[in-house]
C-alpha positions, 0 to 999 in steps of 0.5 A: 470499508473492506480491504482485501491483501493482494500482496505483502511481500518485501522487495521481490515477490515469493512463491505464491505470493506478491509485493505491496498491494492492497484493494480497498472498497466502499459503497462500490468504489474500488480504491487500490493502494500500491502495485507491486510486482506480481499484483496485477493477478491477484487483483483479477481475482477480485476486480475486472481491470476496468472496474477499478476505479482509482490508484493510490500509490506510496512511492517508486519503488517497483515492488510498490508500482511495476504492475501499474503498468499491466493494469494500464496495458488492461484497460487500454488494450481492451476490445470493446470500449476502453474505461475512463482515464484512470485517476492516478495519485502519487508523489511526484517524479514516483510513475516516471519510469514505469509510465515510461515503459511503453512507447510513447503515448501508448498508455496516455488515454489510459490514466490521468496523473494527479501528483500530490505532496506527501502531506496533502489530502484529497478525496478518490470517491468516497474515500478521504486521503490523508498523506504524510512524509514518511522517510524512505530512500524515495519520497513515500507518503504514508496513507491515512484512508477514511470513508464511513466512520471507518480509518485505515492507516498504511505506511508505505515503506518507511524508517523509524519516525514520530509521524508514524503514530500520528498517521495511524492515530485511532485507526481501525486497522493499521498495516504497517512496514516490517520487513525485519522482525527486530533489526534492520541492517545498519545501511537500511536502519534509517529507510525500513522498519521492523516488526517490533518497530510496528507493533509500538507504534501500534501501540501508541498510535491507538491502533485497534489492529495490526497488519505487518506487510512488506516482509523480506522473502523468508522471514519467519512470521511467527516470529514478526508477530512475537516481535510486535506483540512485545509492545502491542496489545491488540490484533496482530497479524500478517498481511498476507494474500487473500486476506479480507478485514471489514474495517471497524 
């Protein structure tokens, strides 16, 4: 399993960089987790648009889902013959406002919406999908992905919760929300984590190595892996563009 960073920026998108995106491959099934804003070109670089070949997104927020929509435009405006429907698998109510965006109908021969309760498992290829509640502003479902022997654990965004480390129980890799390396503003405290947050559960969790994402514009990277490496004490880094990890 190969997991390629196309984006882990909380939010907005930096310069030079994206929102919440994640390409994740084996035995040639290309399984992309979250499209946040300015994602779509950085997936270009590795993947034509009609060669992914499912969507899993965590929940509706527009830095983990806006540029659905350029990917879809892609695979339905093309000149030759367009690509099967694209498999779709989010919470409910999470793709109404961004499949909302073109007129009516425009995009409907494009995706097929396989909607899910966060809690539920399903297979997209040869990956088997385990999702949990995670507690967030929107329902958002942390992902658990596993395929050859191999697990990756990722959070979406999320608040301090239990289930974390249960999620990321063994994971070969854990990519894991940090927007702030050690405090979370008191109006966010109970929907965002921190990276100290990350690198505990981590730790608990068993986690053979790191990957702090969705971190605010500006932060201090050294200082979120400082903040981790407080409580984790395995491979720690951040999730940053262009970054390729072999699971396991």
């Amino acid at each position: 399993m190969r997991l390629t960073v196309l984006g882990g920026c909380g939010a907005w998108p930096a310069v030079d960089d994206a929102c919440s995106g994640f390409l994740v491959e084996h035995d040639g099934f290309r399984l992309v987790l979250d499209l946040g804003y300015a994602v779509m070109p950085r997936l270009l670089r590795y993947v034509r648009a009609e060669d992914v070949d499912a969507v899993v997104i965590t929940h509706g927020h527009p830095d983990h889902c806006a540029d659905l929509n350029p990917l879809l435009r892609a695979r339905s405006m093309t000149d030759g013959p367009p690509p099967a429907p694209l498999p779709l698998h989010a919470p409910p109510g999470s793709l109404d406002a961004v499949l909302a965006l073109d007129r009516p109908g425009m995009l409907d021969d494009a995706y097929e919406l396989r909607e899910f309760e966060p809690g539920a498992a399903f297979a997209a290829g040869p990956f088997q999908v385990t999702t949990k509640l995670l507690p967030h502003m929107r329902v958002n479902a942390g992902l658990r992905v596993a395929a050859g022997g191999r697990v990756l654990a990722y959070t979406g965004d999320t608040g301090p919760s239990s289930a974390i480390a249960a999620l990321a129980r063994g994971a070969d890799v854990f990519v894991a929300e940090a927007s702030y390396p050690d405090k979370v503003p008191a109006d966010m405290a109970e929907h965002l984590s921190t990276a100290r947050q990350a690198g505990a559960d981590a730790e608990r969790a068993g986690a053979a190595r790191l990957l702090l994402t969705h971190l605010m514009p500006g932060t201090d990277r050294a200082a979120a892996i400082a903040a981790a490496r407080v409580s984790y004490g395995g491979d720690v880094a951040v999730a940053e563009s262009g970054l390729v990890v072999e699971v396991g």
